[in-house]
N, C-alpha and C positions, 0 to 999 in steps of 0.2 A: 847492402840493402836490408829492408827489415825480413822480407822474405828470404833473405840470407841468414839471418841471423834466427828466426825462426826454426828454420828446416837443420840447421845446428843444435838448439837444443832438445826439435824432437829427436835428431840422432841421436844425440849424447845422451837422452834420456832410455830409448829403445836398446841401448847398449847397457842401459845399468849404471852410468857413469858420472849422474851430473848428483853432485852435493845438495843438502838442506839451502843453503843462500843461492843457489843457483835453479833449481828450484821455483824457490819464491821470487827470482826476477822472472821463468818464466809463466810464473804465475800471473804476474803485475803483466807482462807483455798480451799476452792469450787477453785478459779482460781488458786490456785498451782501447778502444775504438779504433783509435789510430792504424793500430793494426790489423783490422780485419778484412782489408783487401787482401793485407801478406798471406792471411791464415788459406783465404775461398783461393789464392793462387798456388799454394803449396797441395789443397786438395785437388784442383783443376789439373796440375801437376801428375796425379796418383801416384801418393808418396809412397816410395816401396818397402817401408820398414816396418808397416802394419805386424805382421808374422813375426816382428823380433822384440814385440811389447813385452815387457816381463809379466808372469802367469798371471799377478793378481793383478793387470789390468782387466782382463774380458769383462769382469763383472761392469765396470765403467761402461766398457763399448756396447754391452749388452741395454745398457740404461737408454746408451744415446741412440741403439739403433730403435727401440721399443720408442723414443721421442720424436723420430722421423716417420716411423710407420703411423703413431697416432696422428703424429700433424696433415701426414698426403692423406689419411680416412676423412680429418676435417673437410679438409681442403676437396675432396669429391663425395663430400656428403655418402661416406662407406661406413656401414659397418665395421670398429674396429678389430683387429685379428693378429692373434700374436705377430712378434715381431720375426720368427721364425720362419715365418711362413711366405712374410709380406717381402722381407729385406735379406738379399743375400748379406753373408755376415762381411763385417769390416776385415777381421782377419781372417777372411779366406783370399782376401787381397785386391783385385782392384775392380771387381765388377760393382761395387757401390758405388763406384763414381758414374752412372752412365750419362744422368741427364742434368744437367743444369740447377732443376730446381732440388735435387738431391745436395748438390753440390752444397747450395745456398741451404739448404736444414741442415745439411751435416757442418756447415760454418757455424752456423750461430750455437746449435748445440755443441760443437764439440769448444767453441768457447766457453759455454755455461756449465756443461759437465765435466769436462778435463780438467779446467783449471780449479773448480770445485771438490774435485776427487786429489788434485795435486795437493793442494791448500790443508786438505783435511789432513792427508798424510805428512805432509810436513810440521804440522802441530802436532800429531802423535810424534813425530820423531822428536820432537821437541822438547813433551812432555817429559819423554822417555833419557833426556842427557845428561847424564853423570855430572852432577850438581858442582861438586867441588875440580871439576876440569877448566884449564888456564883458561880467562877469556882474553879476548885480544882486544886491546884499543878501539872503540870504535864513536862513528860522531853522530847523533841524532841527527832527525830532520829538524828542520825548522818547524814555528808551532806558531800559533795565537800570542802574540808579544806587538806591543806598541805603548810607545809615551805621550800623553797629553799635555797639551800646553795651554793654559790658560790664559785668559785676559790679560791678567795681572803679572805675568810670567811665574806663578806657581807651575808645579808639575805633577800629573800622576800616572805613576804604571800602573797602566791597564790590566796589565798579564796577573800580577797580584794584589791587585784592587776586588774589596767585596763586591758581588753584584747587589744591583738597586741603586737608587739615587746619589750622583757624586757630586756634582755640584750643579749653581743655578748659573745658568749665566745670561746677563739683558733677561729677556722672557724667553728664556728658554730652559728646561731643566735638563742636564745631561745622565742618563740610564744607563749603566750596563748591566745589560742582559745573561741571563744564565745560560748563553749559548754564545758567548764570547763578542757578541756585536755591542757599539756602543752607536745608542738614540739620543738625537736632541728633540723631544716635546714642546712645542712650542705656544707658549700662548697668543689667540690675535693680536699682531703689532701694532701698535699705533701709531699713526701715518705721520710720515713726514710733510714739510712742506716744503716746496722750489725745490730747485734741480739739484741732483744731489753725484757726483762722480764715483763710482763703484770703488771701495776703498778709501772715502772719505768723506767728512763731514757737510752734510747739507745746510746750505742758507735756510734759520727755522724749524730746522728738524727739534723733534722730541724730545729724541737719544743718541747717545754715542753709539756709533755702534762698533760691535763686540766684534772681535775673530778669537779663535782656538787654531791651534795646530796639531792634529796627528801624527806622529812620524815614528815609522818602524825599522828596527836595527837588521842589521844582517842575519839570517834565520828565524825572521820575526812576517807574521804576516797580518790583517784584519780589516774587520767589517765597522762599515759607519753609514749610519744611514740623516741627512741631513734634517734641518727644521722644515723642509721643503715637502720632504716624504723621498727625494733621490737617494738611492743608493752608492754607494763606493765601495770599491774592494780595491784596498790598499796592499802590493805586492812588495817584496822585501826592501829594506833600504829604501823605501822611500818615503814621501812628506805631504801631506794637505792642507792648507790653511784655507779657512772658510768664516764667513761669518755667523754666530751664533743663532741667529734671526735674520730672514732676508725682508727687509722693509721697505729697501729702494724698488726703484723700477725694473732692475736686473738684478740677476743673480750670478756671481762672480766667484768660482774660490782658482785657487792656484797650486800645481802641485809640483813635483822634483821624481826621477826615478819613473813607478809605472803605478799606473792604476786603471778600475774597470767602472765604466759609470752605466748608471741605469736613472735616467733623469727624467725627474716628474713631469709630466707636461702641463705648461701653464701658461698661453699664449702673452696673454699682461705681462710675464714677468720672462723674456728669454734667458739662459742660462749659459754663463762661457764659461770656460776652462784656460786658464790661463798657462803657460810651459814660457821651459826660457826662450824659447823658440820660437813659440804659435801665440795665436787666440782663437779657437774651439769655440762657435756656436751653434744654439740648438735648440730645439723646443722639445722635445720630447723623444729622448733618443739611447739607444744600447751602442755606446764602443769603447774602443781599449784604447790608452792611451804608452805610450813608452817612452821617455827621455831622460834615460838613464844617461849619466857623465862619461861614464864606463865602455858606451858603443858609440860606434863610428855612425852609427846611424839615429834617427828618431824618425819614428812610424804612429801612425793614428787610424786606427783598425776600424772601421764601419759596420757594425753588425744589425741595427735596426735603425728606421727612420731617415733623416739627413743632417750632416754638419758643414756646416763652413768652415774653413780654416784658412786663416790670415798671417802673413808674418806678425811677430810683435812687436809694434812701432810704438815705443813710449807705454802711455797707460789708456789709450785711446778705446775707447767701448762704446757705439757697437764700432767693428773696424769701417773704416773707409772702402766706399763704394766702388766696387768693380779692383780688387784685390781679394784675390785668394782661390783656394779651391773648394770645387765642391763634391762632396763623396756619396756614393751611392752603395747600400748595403752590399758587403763582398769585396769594396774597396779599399784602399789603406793611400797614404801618403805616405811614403818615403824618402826621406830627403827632399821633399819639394816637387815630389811626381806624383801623378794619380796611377797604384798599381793593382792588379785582382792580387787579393789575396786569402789565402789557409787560414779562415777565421776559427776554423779547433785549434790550431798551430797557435796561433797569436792568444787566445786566452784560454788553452790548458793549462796555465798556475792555478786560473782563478777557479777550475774545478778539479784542481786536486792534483794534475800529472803535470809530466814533460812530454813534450813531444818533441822530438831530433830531425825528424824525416826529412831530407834534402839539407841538413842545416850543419855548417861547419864546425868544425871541433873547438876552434875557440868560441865560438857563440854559445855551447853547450855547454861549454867548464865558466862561460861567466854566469852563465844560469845557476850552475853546484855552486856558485862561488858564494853568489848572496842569498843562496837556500841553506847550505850547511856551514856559512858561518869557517870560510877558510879562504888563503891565501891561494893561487897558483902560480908557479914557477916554471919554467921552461927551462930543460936542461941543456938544448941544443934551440933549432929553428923552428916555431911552431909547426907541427905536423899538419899539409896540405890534405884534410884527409873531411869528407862528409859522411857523416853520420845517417844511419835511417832508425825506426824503431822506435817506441814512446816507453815511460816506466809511470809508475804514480811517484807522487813525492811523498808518500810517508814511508820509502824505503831508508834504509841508516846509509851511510854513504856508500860503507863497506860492499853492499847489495847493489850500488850502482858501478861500481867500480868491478864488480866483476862482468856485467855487459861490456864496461870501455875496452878489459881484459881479452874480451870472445872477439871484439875489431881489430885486436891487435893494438892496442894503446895500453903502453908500460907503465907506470904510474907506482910512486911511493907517498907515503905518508906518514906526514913525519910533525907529533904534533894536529898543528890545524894549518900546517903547508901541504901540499897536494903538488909534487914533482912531478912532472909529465918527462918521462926520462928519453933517450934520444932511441928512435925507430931501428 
């Protein structure tokens, strides 16, 4: 559990014993949301290694108890008074814990100032490391990388494409932005005539119309925001295809792997998502999508507003009447069920972390699989084993691999294979 894994590295930290890379995983733990039930249950707990901090903590604990005395002064409109006076100390041992809402300041601060004071010292040890000593192997994280694909079937990488203007495409101009997103500015379209089928050409129409495709490699991730004004966050390994300009009466793009939409509302014009699976519609709506090749499942995560979602029968738009489900924020489809689900869990990629929590060991290594850009092998029977605990992703793998390390999962690397070795 993550509160297992927690209360491990403050021992091994109260001991003197955990390393720079270990450390800064439980740096990235302490600051994860994810984690902050683990952390308010380890203090409910009264963790008893307070008294075996090493000397140059107090200074810390002295900051965080001076930030719980100021906060209970707000909070009853008091006078505030040193924190000596207010707050028996933390390392006199367990009488800080008495009441609840002590409990809850001492969570949140001892997130913001431990892992703060960690952080700092682990950079000074850093600064501090004998420059010319062996470094070992190790893999970045995945980054801002994706290929475009134009009308025409030209191509350009995005990752090393200048920012500002890159091409035109129909009346649309495509931007990339000095903060890694790529816009299409649209000019008003000019209207077709007769009925026109989403992905093809109308009886009358004007123009051709245009599609583009995004699609991003293995340790590649990014932002697209459409001519609509919808958003996309495009997760690794996977693909969008859209049209340049939405002129028809809908709006249609299609995508592979996983992405996160934020769709513009615009009643005239509903909006689907097409998977090899589903068809996704919507008028104005936050959710995640997943259907990745790779898992035994596909899921469609509901975070604001409402979608429909329909098998995909042919090219049929909108779907056929009294077919499919409908989700209500909180909800997800799985497999063809309507279930509550862990909406931090389902789109921590798209702000930055992993989240593990209840989530099986293979499900996690295929998450490192297409964020760092590596292979995994099984050296015996996959290990029946779940995970708890969240990291951010801009850790090197190296950094994640010593968390799998503290669960008991053996693991080599060899190259950009990743051997889960047998228990």
């Amino acid at each position: 559990m993550a509160q297992e894994t927690l209360t491990y590295y403050f021992d091994r930290y109260a001991q003197g014993t955990l390393n720079a890379d270990e450390r800064e995983v439980f740096v990235q733990m302490l600051r994860d949301p994810a984690n902050t039930e683990a952390v308010q249950q380890i203090l409910d707990q009264d963790w008893p290694q307070w008294e075996q901090l090493p000397l140059e903590f107090p200074d810390a604990i002295k900051r965080i108890e001076e930030g719980v005395a100021a906060a209970i002064s707000r909070e009853n409109n008091t006078e505030t008074i040193p924190a000596v006076h207010r707050v028996p100390s933390l390392t006199g041992g367990r009488r800080f814990f008495k009441t609840t809402w002590f409990k809850y300041a001492a969570a949140i601060l001892l997130i913001t100032g431990i892992s703060t004071y960690l952080w700092n010292n682990i950079r000074r040890e850093r600064t501090h490391t004998v420059s010319n000593q062996p470094i070992k192997k190790d893999i970045l994280p995945g980054s801002q990388r994706a290929r475009l694909t134009l009308a025409d079937g030209s191509t350009i990488i995005l990752d090393s494409a200048a920012n500002g203007q890159l091409a035109t495409q129909g009346n649309s101009k495509v931007i990339k932005l000095d903060n890694g997103q790529l816009v299409y500015s649209a000019k008003p379209p000019i209207p077709s005539h007769g009925g026109v089928a989403p992905g093809g050409a109308g009886v009358g129409s004007v123009q051709q119309l245009s599609t583009n495709t995004m699609s991003t490699p293995r340790g590649g991730q990014y932002q697209l925001t459409l001519s609509d004004g919808t958003r996309v966050w495009l997760n690794a390994a996977s693909s969008i295809t859209y049209p340049t300009t939405f002129t028809e009466k809908t709006r249609e793009v299609s995508i592979t792997g996983e992405a996160y939409f934020e769709v513009k509302q615009d009643k005239s014009k509903p909006f689907f998502v097409r998977t090899p699976k589903e068809l996704i519609s919507v008028l104005g709506t936050s959710f995640n999508v997943n259907v990745y090749t790779d898992e035994p499942i596909s899921k469609t995560s509901l975070i604001e507003g409402s979608v429909l979602i329909s098998p995909a029968e042919g090219r049929s738009t909108p779907p056929k009447a009294g077919r499919g489900w409908i989700l209500k924020p909180g909800q997800a489809l799985l497999n063809n069920k309507i279930i509550s689900t862990n909406i931090q869990q389902d789109i921590a990629w798209k702000n930055g972390g992993f989240d593990f929590n209840d989530m099986d060991l293979a499900s996690a290594l295929r998450q490192l699989s297409r964020w760092y850009n590596i292979d995994i092998v099984y050296e015996g029977k996959i290990p029946q084993k779940k995970l708890w605990g969240g990291v951010g992703r801009d850790l090197n793998l190296s950094q994640v691999l010593i968390l799998l390390s503290n669960l008991g999962i053996k693991t080599k690397l060899t190259g950009n294979t990743l051997t889960i070795l047998s228990q």
